[in-house]
Structure formats: structure tokens, C-alpha cells
C-alpha positions as CSV (number, residue, x, y, z in Angstrom):
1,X,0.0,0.0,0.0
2,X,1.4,3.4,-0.7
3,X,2.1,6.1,2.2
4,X,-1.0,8.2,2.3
5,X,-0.4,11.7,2.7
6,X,-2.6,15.4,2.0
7,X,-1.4,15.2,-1.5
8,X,-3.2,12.1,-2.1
9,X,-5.4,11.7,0.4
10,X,-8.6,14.2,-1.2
11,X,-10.5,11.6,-3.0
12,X,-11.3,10.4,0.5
13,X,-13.2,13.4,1.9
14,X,-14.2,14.3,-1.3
15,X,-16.5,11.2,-1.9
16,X,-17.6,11.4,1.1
17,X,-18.5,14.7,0.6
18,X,-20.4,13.8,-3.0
19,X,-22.3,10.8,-0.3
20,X,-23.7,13.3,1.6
21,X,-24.9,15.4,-1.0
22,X,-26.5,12.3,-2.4
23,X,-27.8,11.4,0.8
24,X,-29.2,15.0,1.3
25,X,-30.9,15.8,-2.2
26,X,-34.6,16.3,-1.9
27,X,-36.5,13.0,-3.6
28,X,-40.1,12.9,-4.0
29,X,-41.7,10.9,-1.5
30,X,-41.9,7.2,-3.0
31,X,-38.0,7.6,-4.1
32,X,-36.8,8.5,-0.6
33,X,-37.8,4.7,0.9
34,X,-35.4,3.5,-2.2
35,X,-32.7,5.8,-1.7
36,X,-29.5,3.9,-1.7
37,X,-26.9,4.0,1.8
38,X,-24.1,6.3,-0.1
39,X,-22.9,6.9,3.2
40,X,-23.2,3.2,4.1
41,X,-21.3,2.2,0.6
42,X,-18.4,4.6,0.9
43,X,-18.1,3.6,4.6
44,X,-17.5,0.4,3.7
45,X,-15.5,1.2,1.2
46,X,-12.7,3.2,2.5
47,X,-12.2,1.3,5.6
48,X,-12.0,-2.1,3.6
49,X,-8.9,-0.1,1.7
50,X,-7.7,2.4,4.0
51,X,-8.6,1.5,7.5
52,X,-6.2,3.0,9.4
53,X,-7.2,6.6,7.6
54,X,-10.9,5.7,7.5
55,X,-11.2,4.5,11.1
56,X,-14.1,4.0,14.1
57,X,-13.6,7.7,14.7
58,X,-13.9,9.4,10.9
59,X,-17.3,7.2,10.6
60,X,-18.4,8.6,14.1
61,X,-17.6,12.2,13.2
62,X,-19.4,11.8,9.7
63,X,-22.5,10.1,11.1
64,X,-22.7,12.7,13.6
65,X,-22.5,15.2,11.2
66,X,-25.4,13.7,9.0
67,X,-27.3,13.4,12.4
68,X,-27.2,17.1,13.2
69,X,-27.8,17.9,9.4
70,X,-30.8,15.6,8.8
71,X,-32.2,16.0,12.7
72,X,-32.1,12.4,13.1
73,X,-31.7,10.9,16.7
74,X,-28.0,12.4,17.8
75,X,-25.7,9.1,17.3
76,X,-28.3,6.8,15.2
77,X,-26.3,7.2,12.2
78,X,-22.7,7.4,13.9
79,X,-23.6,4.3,15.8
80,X,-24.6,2.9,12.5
81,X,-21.5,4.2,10.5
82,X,-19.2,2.8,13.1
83,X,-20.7,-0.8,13.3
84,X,-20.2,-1.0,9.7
85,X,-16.7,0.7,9.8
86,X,-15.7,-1.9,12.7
87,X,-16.5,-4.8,11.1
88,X,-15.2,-4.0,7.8
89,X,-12.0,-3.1,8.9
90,X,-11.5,-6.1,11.0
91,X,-12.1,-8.5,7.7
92,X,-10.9,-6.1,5.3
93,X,-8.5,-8.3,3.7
94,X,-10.4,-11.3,3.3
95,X,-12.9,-8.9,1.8
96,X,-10.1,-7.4,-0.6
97,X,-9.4,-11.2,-1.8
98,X,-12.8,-12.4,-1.6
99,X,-14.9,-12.8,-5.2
100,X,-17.2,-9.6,-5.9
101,X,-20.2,-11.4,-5.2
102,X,-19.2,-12.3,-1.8
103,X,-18.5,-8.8,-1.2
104,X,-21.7,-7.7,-2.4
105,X,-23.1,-10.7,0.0
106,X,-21.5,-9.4,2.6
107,X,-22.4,-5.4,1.9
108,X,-26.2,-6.5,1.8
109,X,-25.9,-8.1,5.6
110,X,-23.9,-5.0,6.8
111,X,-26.7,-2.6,4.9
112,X,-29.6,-4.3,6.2
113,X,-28.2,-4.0,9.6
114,X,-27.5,-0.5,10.0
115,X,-31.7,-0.5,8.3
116,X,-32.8,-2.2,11.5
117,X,-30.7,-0.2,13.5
118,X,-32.1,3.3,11.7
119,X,-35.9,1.8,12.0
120,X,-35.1,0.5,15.6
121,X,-34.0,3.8,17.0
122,X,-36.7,5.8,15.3
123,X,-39.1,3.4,17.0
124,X,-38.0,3.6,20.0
125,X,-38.3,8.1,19.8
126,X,-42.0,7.3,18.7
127,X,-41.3,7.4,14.7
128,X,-42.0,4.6,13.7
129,X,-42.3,4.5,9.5
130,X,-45.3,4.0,7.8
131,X,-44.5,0.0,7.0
132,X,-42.0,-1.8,7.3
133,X,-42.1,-3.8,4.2
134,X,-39.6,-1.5,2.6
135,X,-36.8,-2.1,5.2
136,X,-35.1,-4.3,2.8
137,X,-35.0,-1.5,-0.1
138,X,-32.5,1.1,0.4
139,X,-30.0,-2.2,1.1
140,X,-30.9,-3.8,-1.6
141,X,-30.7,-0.3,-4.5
142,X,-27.2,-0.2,-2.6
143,X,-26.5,-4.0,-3.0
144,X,-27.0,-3.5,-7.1
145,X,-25.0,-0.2,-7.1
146,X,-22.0,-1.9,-5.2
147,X,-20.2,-3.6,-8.0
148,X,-20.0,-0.3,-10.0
149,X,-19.4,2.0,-7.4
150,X,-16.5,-0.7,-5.9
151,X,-14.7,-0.5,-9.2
152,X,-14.8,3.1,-10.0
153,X,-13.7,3.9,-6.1
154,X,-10.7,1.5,-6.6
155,X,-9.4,2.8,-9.6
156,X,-9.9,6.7,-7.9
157,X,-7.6,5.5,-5.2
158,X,-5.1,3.6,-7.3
159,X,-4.7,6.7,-9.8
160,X,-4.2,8.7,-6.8
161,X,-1.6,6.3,-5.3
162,X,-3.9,5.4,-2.1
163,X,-3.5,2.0,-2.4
């Protein structure tokens, strides 16, 4: 892996940046309950290939961030970022050799999780959504946009020497 430094390092909070735009854009209401987990994808992401610079600490600052932004419960999505961010980074390199499909396997369980979490947490501050039956479709619109988004992201960091 090459040395990360500030010269190479801005794709990194530049994504995430383009994520949270993403994540923020008004929808109309029947395409919000399909919006994909950009946060959720990048997360996983960076700290599969950089997780010493994309840490348990960067998700927690970004989820809080989103939190405060979006008036969500204060630490529903930091708690979610950093679940995923943990256990990404702690199998990140059987990820890195594992087939695509595996990986997109193992992005859906991660996905879905932080979901319940999300819907668990608004549940228990008395918002609880309208049904539950789409619980399973913001990770799954992610699941299908994972391959793509996976091999652009890796060739941004290789260009840019990150890994």
C-alpha cells in the first residue's frame, strides 16, 4: 500500500462529501424509501482499503455530522457508520481477496443492519415508518449499485496512489 499523505489523500473526503450530497438531495416521496446507503457504501468502502485513515472515529464524526444535518436521533447514524466501519476493517483483507459477489453478499448483511438499527431507533423516539415492508430496499438499491461504485472507487484511489 502506498504512504498516504494530503497530497493524495482528497478523494477520500471528497466522496464522502459527493455521499452526503447524495444522501441529502430532496426526492419525491416514494423515491426517498429506495434511496441507496451512499454513506453506508463509501463507509464500507474506504475502511476495507484504508482503514487506518478511515477509522471508528472518521465514521463517528461523519455520522454525527449527518445526524445534526438531517435532525435524526444524535448518534443513530454514527452508531450505524461505526458498526459497519468496525467490522469491515476487521475483515478487510479477506474482503479485498474475496470474489465480488461475496463482497456484495456481505455489503447487503452490513446494509440491512445499519436499516434495522435506523428503523429500531426511530421506534423507540416514537417514529415509527409507515410500514416496514420496505426495510429491505435502500439495502438492496445499494447491494446492485456496489459492484460499480467498488470498481470506480478503486481505480480513484489507485490513480491517486492510495493504495
Amino acid at each position: 500500500m502506498a504512504v498516504v499523505n494530503l497530497r493524495n489523500i482528497w478523494p477520500l473526503p471528497a466522496t464522502l462529501l459527493v455521499a452526503m450530497m447524495l444522501t441529502l438531495m430532496p426526492l419525491p416521496d416514494w423515491a426517498r424509501a429506495i434511496r441507496p446507503d451512499w454513506l453506508g457504501l463509501l463507509a464500507i468502502f474506504w475502511s476495507m482499503v484504508l482503514p487506518r485513515t478511515f477509522s471508528i472515529g472518521s465514521a463517528w464524526i461523519v455520522g454525527l455530522l449527518l445526524d445534526a444535518i438531517i435532525q435524526a436521533p444524535f448518534g443513530q447514524n454514527a452508531l450505524g457508520l461505526v458498526i459497519i466501519v468496525y467490522i469491515t476493517s476487521r475483515m478487510n483483507e479477506h474482503l479485498l481477496s474475496a470474489p465480488l459477489i461475496q463482497q456484495t453478499m456481505f455489503v447487503f448483511i452490513l446494509l440491512l443492519t445499519r436499516q434495522v438499527l435506523t428503523v429500531w431507533i426511530n421506534g423507540i423516539s416514537g417514529h415509527l415508518p409507515p410500514t416496514l415492508t420496505l426495510l429491505w430496499l435502500p439495502p438492496l438499491l445499494s447491494v446492485i449499485l456496489w459492484p460499480w461504485l467498488f470498481i470506480l472507487l478503486r481505480n480513484l484511489a489507485r490513480r491517486y496512489r492510495m493504495i
